[in-house]
C-alpha positions in Angstrom: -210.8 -45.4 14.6 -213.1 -48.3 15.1 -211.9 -51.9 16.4 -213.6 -55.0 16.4 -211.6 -57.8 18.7 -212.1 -61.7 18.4 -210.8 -63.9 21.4 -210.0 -67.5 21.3 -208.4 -69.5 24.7 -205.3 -68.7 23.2 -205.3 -66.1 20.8 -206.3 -62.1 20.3 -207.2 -60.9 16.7 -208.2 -57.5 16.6 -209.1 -55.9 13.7 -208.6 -51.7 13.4 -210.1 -49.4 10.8 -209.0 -46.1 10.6 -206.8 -43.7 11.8 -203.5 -44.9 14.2 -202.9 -41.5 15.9 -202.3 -39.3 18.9 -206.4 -39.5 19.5 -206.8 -43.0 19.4 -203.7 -44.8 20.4 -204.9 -44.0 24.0 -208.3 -46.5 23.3 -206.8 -49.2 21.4 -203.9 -49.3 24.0 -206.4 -49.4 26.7 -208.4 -52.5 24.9 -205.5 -54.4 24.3 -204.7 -53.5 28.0 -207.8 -55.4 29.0 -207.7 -58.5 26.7 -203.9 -59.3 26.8 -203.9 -61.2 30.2 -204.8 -64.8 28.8 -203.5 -64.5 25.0 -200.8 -66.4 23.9 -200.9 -64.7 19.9 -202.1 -61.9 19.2 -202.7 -60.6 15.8 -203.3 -56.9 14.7 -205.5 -57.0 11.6 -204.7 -53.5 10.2 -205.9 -53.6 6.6 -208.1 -50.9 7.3 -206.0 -48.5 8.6 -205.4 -45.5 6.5 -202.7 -43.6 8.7 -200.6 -44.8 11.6 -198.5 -41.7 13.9 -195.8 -42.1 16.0 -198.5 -42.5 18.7 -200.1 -45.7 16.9 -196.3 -47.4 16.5 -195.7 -46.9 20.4 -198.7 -48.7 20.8 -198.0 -51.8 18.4 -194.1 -51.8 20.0 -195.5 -51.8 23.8 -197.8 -54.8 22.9 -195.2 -56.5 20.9 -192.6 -56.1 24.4 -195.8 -57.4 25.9 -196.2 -60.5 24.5 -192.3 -61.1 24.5 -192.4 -60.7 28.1 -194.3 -63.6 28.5 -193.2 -65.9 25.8 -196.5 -65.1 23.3 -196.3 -63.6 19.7 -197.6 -60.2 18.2 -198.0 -60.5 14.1 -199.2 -57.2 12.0 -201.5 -58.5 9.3 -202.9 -57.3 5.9 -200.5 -54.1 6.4 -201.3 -51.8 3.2 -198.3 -50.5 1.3 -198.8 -46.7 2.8 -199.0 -48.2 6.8 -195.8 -50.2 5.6 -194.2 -47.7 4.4 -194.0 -46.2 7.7 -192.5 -49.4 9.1 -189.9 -49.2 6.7 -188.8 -46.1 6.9 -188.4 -46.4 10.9 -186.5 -49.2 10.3 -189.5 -51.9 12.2 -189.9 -53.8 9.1 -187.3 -56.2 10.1 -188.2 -55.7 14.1 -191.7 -57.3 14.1 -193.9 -60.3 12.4 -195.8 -59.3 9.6 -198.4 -61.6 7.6 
């Protein structure tokens, strides 16, 4: 999995390529970890990803409760149809912000 982030003041975009899994949740939670503090939106730009595990939706839920917690947005963009099937089937298509 590679990850390429771009801050504004107010907003987090980071783009993923690759593989969502129980190997690299752990780094993409621990960047979003570090950058969340002063966002306000933050936008997960996951056309590239080619697989997402149970590991990889923990992830996107704990920074989606994040940003609810203090009043900010999460939005899943450019979500192929094989990542969104995933969503579907667990029921998160209607739980979170897609783009």
């Amino acid at each position: 999995m590679k990850t390429e982030l771009h801050k504004t003041e107010t907003e987090l975009t980071v783009f993923v390529e690759g593989r969502i899994d129980a190997l690299t949740a752990p780094d993409l939670e621990n960047e979003l970890k570090e950058q969340l503090a002063d966002a306000a939106k933050v936008v997960l730009d996951i056309a590239a990803v080619t697989f997402i595990s149970s590991a990889g939706i923990r992830i996107i839920l704990w920074t989606a409760a994040q940003m609810n917690n203090r009043q900010g947005t999460m939005v899943l963009r450019n979500v192929s149809d094989t990542v969104m099937e995933v969503f579907v089937l667990t029921g998160l298509d209607t739980a979170l912000n897609f783009e």
